[in-house]
C-alpha positions in Angstrom: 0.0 0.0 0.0 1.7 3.6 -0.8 1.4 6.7 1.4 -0.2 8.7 -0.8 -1.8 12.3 0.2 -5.6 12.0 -0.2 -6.6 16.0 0.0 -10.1 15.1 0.6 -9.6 13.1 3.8 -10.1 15.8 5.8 -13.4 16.2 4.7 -14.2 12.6 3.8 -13.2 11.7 8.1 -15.6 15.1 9.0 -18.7 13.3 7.9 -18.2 10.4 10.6 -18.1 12.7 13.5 -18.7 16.3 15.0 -15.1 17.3 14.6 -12.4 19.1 13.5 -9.1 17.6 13.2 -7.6 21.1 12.6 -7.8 22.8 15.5 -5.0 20.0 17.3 -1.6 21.8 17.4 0.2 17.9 17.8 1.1 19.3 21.2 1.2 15.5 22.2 -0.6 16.0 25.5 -3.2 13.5 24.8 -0.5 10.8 24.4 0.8 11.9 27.6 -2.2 11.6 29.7 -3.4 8.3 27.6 -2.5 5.2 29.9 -2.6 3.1 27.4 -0.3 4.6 24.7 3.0 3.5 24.2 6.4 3.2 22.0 4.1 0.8 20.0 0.8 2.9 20.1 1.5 6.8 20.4 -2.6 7.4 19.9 -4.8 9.8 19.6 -1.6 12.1 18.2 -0.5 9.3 15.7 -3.6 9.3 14.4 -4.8 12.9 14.4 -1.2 13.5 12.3 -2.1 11.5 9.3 -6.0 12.9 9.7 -4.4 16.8 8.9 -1.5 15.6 6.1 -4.1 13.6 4.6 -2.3 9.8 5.3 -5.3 8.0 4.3 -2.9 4.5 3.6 -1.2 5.0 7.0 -4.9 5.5 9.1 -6.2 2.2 7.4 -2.6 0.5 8.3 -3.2 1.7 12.0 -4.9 -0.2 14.8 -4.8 2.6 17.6 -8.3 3.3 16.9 -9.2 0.2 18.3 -6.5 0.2 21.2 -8.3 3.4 22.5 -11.2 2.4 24.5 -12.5 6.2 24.8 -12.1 7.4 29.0 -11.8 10.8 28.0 -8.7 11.7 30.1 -7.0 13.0 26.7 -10.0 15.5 25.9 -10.5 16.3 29.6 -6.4 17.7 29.6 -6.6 19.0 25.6 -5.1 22.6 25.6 -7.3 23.6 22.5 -10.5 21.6 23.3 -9.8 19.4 20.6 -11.5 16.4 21.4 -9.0 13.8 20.7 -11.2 10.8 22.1 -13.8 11.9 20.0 -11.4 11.7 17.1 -10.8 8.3 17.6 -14.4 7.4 18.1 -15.0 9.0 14.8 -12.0 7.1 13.2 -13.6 4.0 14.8 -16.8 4.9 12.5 -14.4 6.0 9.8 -12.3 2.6 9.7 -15.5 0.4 9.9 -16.8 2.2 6.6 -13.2 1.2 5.1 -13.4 -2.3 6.1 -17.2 -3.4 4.7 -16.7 -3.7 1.0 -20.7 -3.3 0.7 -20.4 0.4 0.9 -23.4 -0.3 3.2 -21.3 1.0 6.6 -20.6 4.0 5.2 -23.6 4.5 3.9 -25.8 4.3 7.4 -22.8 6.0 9.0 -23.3 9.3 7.1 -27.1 8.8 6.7 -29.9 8.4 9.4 -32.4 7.5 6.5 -30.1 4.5 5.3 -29.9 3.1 8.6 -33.6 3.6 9.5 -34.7 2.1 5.8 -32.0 -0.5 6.1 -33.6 -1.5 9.7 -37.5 -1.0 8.2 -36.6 -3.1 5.4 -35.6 -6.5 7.1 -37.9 -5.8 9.2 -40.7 -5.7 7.0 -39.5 -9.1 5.2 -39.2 -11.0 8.8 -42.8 -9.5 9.4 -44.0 -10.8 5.8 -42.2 -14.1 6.3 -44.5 -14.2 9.5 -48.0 -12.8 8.1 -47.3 -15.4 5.0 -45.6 -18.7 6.3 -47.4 -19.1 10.4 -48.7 -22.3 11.6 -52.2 -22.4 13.0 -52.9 -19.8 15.9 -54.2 -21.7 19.1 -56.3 -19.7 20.8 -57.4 -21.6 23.6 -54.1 -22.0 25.2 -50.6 -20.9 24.1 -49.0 -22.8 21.4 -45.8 -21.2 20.1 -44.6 -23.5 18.5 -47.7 -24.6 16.7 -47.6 -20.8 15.2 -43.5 -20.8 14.9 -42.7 -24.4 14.5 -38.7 -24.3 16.1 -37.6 -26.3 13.1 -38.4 -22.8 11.1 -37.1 -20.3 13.5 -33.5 -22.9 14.0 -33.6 -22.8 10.0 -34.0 -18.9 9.7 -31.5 -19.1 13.0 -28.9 -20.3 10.8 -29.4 -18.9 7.5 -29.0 -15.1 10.0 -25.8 -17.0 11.2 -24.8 -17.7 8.0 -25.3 -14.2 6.9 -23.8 -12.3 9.6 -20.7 -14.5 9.3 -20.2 -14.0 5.7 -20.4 -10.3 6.3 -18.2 -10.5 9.6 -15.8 -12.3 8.6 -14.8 -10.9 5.4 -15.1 -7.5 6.6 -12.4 -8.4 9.4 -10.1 -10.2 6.6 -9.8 -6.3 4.7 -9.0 -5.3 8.2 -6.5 -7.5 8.8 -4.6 -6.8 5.1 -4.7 -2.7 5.9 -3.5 -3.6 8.7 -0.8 -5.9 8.3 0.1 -4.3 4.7 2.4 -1.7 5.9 5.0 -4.5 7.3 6.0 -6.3 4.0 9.6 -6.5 5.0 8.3 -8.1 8.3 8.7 -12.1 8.9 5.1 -13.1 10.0 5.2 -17.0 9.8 1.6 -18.7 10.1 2.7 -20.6 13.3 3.2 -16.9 15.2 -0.2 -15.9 14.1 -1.3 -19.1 15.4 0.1 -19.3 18.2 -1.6 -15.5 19.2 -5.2 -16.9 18.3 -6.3 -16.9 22.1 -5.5 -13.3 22.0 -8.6 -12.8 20.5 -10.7 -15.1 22.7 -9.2 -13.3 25.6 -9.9 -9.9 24.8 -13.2 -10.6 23.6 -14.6 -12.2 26.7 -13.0 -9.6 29.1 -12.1 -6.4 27.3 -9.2 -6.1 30.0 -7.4 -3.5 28.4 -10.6 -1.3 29.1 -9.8 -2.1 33.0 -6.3 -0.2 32.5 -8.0 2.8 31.2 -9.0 4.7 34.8 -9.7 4.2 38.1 -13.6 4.3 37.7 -14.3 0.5 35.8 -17.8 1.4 36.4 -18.0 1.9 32.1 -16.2 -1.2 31.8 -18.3 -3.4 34.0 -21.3 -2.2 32.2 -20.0 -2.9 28.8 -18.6 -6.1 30.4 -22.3 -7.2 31.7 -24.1 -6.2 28.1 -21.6 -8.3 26.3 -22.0 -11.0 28.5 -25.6 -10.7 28.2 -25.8 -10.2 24.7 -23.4 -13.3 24.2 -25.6 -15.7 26.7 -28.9 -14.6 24.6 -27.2 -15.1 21.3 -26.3 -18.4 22.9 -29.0 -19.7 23.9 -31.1 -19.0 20.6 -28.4 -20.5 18.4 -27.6 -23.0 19.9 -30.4 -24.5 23.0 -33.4 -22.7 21.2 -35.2 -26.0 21.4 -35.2 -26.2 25.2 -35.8 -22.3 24.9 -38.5 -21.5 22.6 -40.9 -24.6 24.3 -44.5 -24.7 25.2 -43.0 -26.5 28.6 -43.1 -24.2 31.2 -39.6 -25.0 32.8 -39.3 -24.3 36.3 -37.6 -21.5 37.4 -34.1 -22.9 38.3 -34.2 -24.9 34.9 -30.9 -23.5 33.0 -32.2 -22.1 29.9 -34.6 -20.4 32.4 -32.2 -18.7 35.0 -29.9 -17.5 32.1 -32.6 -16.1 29.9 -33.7 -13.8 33.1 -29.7 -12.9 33.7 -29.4 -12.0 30.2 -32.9 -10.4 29.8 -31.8 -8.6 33.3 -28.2 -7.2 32.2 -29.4 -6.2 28.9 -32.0 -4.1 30.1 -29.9 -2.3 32.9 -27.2 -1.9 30.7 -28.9 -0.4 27.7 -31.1 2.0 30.0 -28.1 3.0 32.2 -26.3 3.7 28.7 -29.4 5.5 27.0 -29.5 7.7 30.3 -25.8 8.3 30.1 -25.7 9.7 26.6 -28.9 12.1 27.8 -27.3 13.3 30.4 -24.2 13.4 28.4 -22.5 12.1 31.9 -18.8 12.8 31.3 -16.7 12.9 28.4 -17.6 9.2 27.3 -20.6 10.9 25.9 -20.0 14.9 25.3 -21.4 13.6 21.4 -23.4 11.4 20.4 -23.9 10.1 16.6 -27.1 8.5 15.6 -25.3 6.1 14.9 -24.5 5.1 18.9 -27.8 5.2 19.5 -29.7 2.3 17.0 -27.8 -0.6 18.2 -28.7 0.7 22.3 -32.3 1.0 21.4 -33.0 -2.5 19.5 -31.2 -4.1 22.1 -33.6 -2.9 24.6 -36.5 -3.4 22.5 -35.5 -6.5 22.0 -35.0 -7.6 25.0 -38.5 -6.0 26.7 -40.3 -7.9 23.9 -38.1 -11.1 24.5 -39.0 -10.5 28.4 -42.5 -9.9 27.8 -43.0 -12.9 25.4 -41.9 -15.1 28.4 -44.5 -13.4 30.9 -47.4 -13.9 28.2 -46.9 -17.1 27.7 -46.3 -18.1 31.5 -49.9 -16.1 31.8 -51.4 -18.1 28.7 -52.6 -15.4 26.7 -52.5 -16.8 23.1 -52.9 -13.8 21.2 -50.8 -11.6 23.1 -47.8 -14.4 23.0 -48.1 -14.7 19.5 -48.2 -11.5 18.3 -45.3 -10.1 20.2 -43.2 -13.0 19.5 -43.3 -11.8 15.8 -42.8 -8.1 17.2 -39.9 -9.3 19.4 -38.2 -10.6 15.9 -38.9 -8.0 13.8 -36.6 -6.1 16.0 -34.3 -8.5 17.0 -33.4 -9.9 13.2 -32.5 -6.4 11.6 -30.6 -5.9 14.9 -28.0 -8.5 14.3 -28.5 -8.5 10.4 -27.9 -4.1 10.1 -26.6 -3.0 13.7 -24.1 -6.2 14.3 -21.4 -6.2 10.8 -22.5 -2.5 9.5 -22.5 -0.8 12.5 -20.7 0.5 16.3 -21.4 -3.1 17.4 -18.7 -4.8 14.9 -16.2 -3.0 17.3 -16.6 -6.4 19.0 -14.8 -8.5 16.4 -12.6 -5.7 15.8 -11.3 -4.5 19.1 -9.8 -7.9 20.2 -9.0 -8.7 16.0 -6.7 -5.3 16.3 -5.1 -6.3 19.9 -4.6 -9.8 18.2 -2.4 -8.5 14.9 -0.5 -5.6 17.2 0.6 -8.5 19.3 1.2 -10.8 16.2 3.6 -7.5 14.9 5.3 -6.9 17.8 6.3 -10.6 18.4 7.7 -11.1 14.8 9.6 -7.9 15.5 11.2 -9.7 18.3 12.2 -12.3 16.1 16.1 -13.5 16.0 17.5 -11.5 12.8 19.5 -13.9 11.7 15.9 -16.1 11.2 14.9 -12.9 9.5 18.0 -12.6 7.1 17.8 -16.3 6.0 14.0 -16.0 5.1 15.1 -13.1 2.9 18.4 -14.9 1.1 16.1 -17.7 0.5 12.8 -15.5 -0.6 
């Protein structure tokens, strides 16, 4: 990839966030104050450097963004009010756009209308699929799964999987090339990328880095509880969804039932608390607030109020009421994880512990022995 200057960065990077990467002086207090940055990750001022010269190549090859986990102690100590966290937020927006070859990112990043149609639209066909393809409505008693036979909702289950994996997983392998494409005359054998994989798997299920951020892990617990949640849930519909979905009313310490109430219960306090947050604008965290922060936040808690309120019908037996909010609860849910999940802030959960992975896979090959390194070459 070549370091070319891209004059229109500037005011490509300005439609991704309330900001203006022109009033930093490169002073390099942020870096100072960040407790995270290092010889290996100098962020936000890194960053903010190829923003104003117009590095476009260099931003892509860079995986600060994702090593910045937003405290606000750099914008809190910022000499010219620069808003250097926001920055990276925005280059989190910015980078996520770059990554999804649909165009579809960027698309609902810089327009509320194409991420409200996008939501409407699968919506719409999960709500046709329903009006069109139902079983028989019971309405003596409550028979979900006479109206949404589980063989159907597994199949759609993993035809959504398929999807959202396709799109995932693609979208992560153009991050990884950007990222690893400024270190050709680096020795990266498959066995040290291998070796790394639980890198990934680690950062993922605990976001520790987060914990290194500030005193107050208050922000990291709560993220730590929705992921959990959200994880469990997701769990427990792609994988247990026939001893979920079930016309059996388990009792209440059955599994399935105890962690669809602790995942139903952490979604909701976590989305609320977060929804509140961003009103109150509580703290630099959330000073701004894009649109875009707010879709995935709201679903979530839609889903999750219809998903709790599905339960409490059907424990009641009210047919009807079960039925028809089931097919509510998924016309929410499915655009959720079809839109929100790959296209939008809520991919940061593949890419996060996917950036932390490849800095560590860099850093070790740099460690390398260099005669290794000189042999590889003579032989290349």
């Amino acid at each position: 990839m070549k370091n070319r200057v891209d004059p229109d960065l500037h005011r490509d990077f300005s439609k991704f966030g309330n900001i203006d990467v022109s009033t930093c002086m490169n002073c390099g207090n942020c870096t100072a104050t960040c407790s995270l940055a290092d010889e290996t990750a100098s962020f936000p001022r890194r960053d903010i450097h190829y923003l104003q010269v117009g590095l476009r190549d260099k931003l892509l090859q860079s995986a600060d963004p994702w090593l910045c986990y937003y405290c606000g102690d750099c914008s809190e100590s910022c000499p010219r009010d620069a808003n250097p966290g926001e920055i990276m937020m925005a280059a989190r927006r910015y980078l996520t756009s770059q990554y999804d070859w649909t165009g579809l990112a960027k698309r609902m990043y810089v327009s509320k209308a194409w991420e409200i149609g996008a939501i409407a639209f699968v919506g719409l066909i999960v709500a046709a699929l329903f009006y069109f393809l139902h079983g028989p409505m019971v309405t003596g008693h409550v028979e979900l799964n006479t109206f949404a036979p589980v063989e159907w909702v597994e199949f759609g289950d993993l035809i959504m999987a398929a999807i959202l994996s396709v799109f995932l997983l693609s979208n992560a392998y153009r991050m990884l090339r950007f990222i690893m494409s400024g270190e050709q005359g680096l020795r990266l054998p498959i066995s040290l990328y291998i070796k790394e994989l639980p890198t990934i798997v680690t950062h993922f299920a605990t976001q520790r880095r987060w914990r290194q951020c500030s005193a107050d892990h208050s922000h990291w617990l709560r993220h730590f509880l929705l992921v959990s949640g959200y994880v469990t849930m997701l769990t427990l519909i792609l994988v247990f969804l026939r001893w979920f979905q079930t016309d059996i009313v388990h009792p209440i310490w059955h599994p399935t039932r105890l962690l669809g109430y602790y995942a139903t219960g952490v979604l909701l306090y976590a989305t609320v608390a977060m929804m509140i947050s961003r009103i109150k604008k509580s703290g630099e965290i959330h000073k701004f607030t894009e649109p875009s922060d707010w879709g995935f936040l709201i679903l979530l808690f839609l889903t999750s109020l219809t998903g709790i309120a599905v339960h409490l019908f059907r424990i009641a037996d009210w047919p009807l009421l079960t039925y028809y909010t089931y097919v509510i609860h998924l016309v929410i849910a499915v655009p959720m994880l079809i839109v929100e999940v790959p296209f939008g802030k809520w991919a940061h959960l593949l890419y996060r512990p996917l950036a932390v992975y490849l800095t560590n896979v860099k850093e070790k090959a740099k460690a390398l022995p260099v005669k290794e390194e000189v042999k590889v070459a003579i032989t290349a």
